[in-house]
C-alpha positions as CSV (number, residue, x, y, z in Angstrom):
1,X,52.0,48.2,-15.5
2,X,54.2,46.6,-18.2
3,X,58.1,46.6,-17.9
4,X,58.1,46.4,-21.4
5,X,57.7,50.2,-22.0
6,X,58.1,51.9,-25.6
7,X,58.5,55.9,-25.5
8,X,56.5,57.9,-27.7
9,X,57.3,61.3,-26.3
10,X,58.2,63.9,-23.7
11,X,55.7,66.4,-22.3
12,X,57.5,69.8,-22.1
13,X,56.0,73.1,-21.5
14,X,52.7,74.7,-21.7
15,X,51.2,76.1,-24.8
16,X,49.0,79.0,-24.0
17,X,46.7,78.8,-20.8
18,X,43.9,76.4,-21.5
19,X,46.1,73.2,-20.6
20,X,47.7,72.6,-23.9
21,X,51.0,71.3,-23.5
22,X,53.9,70.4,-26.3
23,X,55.3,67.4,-26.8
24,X,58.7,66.1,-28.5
25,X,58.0,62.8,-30.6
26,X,60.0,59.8,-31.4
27,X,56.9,58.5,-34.2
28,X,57.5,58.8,-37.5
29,X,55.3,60.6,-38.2
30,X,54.7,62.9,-35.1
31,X,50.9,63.6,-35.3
32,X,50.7,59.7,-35.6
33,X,51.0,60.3,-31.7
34,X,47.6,60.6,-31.1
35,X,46.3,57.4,-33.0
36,X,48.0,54.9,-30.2
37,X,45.5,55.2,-28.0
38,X,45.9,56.0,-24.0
39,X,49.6,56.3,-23.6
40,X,51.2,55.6,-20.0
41,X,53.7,57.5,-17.6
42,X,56.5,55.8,-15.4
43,X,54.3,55.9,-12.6
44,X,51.0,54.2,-14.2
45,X,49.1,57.4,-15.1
46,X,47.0,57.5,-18.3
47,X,47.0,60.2,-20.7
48,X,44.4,60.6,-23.6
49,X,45.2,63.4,-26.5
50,X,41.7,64.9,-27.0
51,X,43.5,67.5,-29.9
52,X,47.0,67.1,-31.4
53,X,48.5,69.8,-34.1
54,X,51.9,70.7,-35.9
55,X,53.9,73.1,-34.6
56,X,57.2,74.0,-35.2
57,X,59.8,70.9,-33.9
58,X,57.1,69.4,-31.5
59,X,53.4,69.0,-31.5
60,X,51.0,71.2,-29.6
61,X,48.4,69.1,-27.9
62,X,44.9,68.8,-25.7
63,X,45.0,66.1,-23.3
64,X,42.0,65.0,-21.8
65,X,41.5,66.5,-18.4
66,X,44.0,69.3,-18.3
67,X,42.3,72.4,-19.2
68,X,44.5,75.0,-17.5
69,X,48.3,76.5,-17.8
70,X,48.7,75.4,-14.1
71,X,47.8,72.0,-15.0
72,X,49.8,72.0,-18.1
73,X,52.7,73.1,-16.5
74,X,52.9,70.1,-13.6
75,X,53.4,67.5,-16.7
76,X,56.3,69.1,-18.1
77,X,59.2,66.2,-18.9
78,X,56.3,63.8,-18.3
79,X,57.4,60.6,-20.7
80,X,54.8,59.1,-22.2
81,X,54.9,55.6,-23.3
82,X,52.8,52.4,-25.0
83,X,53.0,49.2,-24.0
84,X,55.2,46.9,-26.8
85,X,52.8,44.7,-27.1
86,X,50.2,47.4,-28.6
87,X,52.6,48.7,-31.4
88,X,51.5,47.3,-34.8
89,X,53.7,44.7,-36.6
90,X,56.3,46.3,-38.6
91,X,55.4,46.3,-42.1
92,X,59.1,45.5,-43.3
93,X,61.8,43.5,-41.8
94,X,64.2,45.9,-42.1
95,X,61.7,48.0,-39.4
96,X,62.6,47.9,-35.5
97,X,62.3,50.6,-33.0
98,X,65.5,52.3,-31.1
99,X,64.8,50.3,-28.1
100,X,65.9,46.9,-29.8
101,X,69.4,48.5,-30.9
102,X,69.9,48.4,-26.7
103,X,71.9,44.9,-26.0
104,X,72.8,44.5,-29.2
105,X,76.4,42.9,-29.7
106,X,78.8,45.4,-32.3
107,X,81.2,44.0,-34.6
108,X,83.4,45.7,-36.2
109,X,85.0,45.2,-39.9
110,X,87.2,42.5,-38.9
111,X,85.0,40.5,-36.6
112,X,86.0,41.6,-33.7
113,X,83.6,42.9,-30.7
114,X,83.5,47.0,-30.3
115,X,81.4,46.7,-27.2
116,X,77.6,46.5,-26.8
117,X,74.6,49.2,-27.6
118,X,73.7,50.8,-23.8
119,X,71.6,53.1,-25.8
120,X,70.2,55.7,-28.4
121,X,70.3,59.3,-28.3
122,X,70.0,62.4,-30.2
123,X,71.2,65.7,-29.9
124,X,69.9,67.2,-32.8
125,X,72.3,66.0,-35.4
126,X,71.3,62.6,-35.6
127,X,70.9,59.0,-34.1
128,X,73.9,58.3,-32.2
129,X,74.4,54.8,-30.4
130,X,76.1,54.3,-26.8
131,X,78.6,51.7,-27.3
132,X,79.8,50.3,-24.0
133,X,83.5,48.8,-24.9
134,X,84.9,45.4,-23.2
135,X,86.9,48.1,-21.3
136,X,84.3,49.5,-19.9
137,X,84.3,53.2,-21.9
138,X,81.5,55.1,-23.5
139,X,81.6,55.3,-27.3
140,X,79.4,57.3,-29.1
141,X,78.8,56.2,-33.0
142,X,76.6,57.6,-35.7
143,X,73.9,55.5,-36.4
144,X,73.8,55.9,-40.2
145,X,73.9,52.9,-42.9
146,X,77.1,53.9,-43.5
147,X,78.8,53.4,-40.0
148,X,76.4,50.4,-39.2
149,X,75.3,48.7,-42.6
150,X,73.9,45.2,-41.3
151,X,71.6,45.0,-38.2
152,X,70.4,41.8,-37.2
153,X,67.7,42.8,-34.4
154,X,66.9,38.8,-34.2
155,X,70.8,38.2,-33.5
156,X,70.9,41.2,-31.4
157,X,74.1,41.8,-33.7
158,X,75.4,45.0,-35.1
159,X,77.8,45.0,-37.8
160,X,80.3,48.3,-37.8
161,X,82.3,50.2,-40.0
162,X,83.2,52.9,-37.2
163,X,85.0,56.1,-38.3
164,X,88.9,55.7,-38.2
165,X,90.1,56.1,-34.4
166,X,86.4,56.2,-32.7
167,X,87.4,53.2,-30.4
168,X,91.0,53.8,-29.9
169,X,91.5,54.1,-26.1
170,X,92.5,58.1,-26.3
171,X,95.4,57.3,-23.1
172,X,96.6,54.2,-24.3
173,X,100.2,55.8,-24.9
C-alpha cells in the first residue's frame, strides 16, 4: 500500500440495521465520495460504496459487503483514504488539498519565520493550521485568506498576517 495516503473520510456509526454506516467527508462536495472509486484503510483493506445519500452533516452509505448493524458497527472511525496519485489534477492553481499545507514554512508580515504547518484540523468553526514555532510550541491559526493571503504549495511557503498576540510566548514575562 502507498505511503502517500489522501483522507476522504471517517466511518462512524451505524445507520439503521442493514450495514449502512455514516461517514464524515473532507470532499467538496461530500457525495463526490463515492465517485473515487475503491478507497483504502490504514491497514490495506478495500472499501467499495455500493449506495451513498445526504444526510444531515455526514453521508449515509452502503458499502459493499456489509449488510448487517453488527458489521456496520466494527468499521466505526475506520479512515478511509485514496491513493494521491488517483486524485484528478486540480483544475486551478490556486487548488491544493489540506495535506500539502503540512511542512509548509510560515512567514509572517515582516519576513520573519512563525514556525511550520504540523497540521489541519477542524472543530467545527473552521480550518485551523497547527503551527509548530522555532520554540517548539503549538499555535493554532485560522486558515482564512485573511490570516494567510499567499500560499505557495510549490515553495512550501505560507505567508501570514496572524491575529495580534497569537505567537507571543504567553510566559515570556
Amino acid at each position: 500500500m502507498s505511503d502517500d495516503l489522501v483522507l476522504l473520510g471517517i466511518v462512524g456509526a451505524p445507520h439503521g440495521v442493514r450495514g449502512e454506516v455514516r461517514i464524515k467527508t473532507f470532499t467538496a462536495d461530500p457525495l463526490a465520495l463515492a465517485e473515487y472509486g475503491p478507497l483504502v484503510d490504514e491497514k490495506g483493506r478495500r472499501f467499495e460504496i455500493a449506495d451513498i445519500r445526504p444526510a444531515k452533516e455526514v453521508v449515509v452509505a452502503r458499502l459493499k459487503g456489509v449488510t448487517s448493524r453488527e458489521g456496520a458497527e466494527l468499521l466505526n472511525g475506520v479512515k478511509l483514504h485514496i491513493e494521491r496519485s488517483r486524485l484528478p489534477a486540480p483544475e486551478d492553481e490556486d487548488e491544493f488539498l489540506q495535506a500539502d499545507l503540512v511542512g509548509c514554512t510560515v512567514i509572517g508580515p515582516d519576513g520573519a519565520i512563525l514556525g511550520t504547518v504540523t497540521a489541519v484540523a477542524n472543530y467545527g468553526a473552521g480550518d485551523l493550521i497547527d503551527i509548530e514555532t522555532q520554540d517548539g510550541r503549538s499555535v493554532l491559526m485560522p486558515f482564512t485568506k485573511a490570516y494567510a493571503p499567499r500560499i505557495d504549495i510549490a515553495a512550501k511557503r505560507i505567508e501570514a498576517l496572524p491575529p495580534a498576540g497569537l505567537f507571543e510566548d504567553d510566559d515570556a514575562a
